[in-house]
C-alpha positions as CSV (number, residue, x, y, z in Angstrom):
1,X,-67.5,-242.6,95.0
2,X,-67.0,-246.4,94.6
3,X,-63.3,-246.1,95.8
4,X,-64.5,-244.5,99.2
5,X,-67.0,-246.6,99.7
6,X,-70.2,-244.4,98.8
7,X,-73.6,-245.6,97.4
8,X,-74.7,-244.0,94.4
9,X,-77.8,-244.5,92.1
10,X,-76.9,-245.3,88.5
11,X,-79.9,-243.7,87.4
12,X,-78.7,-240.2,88.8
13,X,-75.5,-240.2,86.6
14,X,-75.7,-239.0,83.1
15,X,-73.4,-239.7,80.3
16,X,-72.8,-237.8,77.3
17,X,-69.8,-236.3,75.0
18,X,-69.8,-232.9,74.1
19,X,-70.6,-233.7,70.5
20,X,-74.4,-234.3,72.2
21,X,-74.1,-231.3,74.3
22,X,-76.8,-229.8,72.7
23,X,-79.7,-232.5,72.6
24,X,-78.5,-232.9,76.2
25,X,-79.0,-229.7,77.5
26,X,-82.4,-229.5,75.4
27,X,-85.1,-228.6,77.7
28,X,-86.8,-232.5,77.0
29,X,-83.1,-234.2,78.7
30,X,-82.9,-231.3,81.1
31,X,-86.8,-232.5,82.1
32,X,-85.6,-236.1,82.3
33,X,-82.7,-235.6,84.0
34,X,-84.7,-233.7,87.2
35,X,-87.3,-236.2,86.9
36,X,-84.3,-239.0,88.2
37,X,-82.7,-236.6,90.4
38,X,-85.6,-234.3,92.1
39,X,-85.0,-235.9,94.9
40,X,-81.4,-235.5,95.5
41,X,-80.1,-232.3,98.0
42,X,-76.5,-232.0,96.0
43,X,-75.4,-232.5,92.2
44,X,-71.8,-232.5,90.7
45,X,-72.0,-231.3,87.1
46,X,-70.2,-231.3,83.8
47,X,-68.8,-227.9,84.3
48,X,-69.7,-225.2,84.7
49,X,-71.7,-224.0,81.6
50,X,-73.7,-227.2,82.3
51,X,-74.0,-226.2,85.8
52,X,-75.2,-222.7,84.4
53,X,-77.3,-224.0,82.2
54,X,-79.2,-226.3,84.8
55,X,-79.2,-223.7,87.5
56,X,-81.5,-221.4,84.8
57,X,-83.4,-224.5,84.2
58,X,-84.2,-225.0,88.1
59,X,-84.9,-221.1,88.5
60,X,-87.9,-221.8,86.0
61,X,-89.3,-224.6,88.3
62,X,-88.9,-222.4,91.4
63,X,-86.0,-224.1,92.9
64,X,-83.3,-222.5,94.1
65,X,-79.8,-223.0,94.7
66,X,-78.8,-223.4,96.8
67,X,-81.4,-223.3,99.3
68,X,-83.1,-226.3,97.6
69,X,-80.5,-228.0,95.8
70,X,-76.8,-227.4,96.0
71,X,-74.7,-227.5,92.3
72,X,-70.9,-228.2,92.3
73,X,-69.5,-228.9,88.8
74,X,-65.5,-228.4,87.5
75,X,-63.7,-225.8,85.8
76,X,-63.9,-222.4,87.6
77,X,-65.1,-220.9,84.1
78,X,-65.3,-217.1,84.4
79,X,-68.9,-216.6,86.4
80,X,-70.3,-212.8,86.5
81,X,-72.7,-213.2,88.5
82,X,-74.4,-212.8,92.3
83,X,-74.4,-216.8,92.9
84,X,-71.2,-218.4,91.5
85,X,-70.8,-222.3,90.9
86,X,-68.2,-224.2,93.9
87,X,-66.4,-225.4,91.3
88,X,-63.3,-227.4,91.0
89,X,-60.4,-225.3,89.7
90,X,-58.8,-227.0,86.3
91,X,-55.2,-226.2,86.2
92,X,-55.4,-224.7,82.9
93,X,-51.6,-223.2,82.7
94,X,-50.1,-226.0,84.6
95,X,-51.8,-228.3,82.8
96,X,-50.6,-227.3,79.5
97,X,-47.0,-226.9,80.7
98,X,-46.6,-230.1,82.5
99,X,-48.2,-231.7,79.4
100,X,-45.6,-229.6,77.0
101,X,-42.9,-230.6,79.3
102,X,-43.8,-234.8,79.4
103,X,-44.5,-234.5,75.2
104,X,-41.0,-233.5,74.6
105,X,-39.8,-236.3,77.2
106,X,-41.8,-239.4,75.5
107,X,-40.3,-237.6,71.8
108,X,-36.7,-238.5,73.1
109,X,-37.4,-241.8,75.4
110,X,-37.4,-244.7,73.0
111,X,-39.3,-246.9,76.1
112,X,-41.4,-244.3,76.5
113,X,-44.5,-247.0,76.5
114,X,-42.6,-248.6,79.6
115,X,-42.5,-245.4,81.8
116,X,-45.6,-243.4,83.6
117,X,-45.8,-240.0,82.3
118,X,-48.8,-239.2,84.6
119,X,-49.0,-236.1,86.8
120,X,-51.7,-235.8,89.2
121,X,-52.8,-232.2,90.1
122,X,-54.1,-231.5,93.8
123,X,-57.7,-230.9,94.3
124,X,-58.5,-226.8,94.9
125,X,-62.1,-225.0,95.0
126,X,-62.7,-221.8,94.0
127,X,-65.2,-219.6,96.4
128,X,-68.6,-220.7,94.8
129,X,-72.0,-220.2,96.8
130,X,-73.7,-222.3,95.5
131,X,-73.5,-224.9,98.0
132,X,-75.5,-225.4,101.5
133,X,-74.0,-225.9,104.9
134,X,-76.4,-229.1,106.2
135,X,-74.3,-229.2,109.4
């Protein structure tokens, strides 16, 4: 958001590892995290399960989504279900592969530490509902 110029409340971004997933998706954090962000019309989440587990959490209050609130999160986990999560698709194959492929590289280049290894994968959405149109 920074890079493009966007204002964004600190306040509304949470931070955790998934060694704290639990306590962090206890009903007490998921309380304090709508608290800070009842306001807001849009949230980008962990993933999916995250986004899954909120989405429940929001059903309780009588919210829905995406009506009142629209939920965006990463991973395209498999969804069964009538409203599915927009979700950013993580190139699970490719990702692997390319990852294989630049190991085996950096094994046999002694400057490997000199070189950029990176690979950047392009941006693609599944096609999640759970999004409003505000246009």
């Amino acid at each position: 958001l920074s890079d493009y110029g966007i204002n964004f409340d600190d306040d509304c971004i949470r931070w955790y590892s998934t060694k704290d997933m639990e306590e962090k998706l206890s009903r007490k954090s998921l309380l304090r995290m709508y608290r800070r962000t009842k306001d807001c019309t849009a949230m980008i989440l962990y993933n999916d399960e995250v986004a899954g587990f909120y989405m429940d959490f929001l059903k309780e209050r009588g919210l829905r989504v995406p009506e009142d609130i629209s939920l965006v999160s990463f991973d395209d986990a498999e969804q069964n279900a009538e409203l599915k999560i927009l979700s950013a698709i993580h190139p699970k194959y490719n990702l692997g592969r390319i990852t294989a492929r630049n190991l085996l590289r950096m094994m046999e280049d002694p400057d490997w530490q000199k070189k950029n290894y990176a690979h950047q994968f392009p941006v693609s959405f599944n096609n999640g509902n759970s999004v409003r149109d505000i246009r």
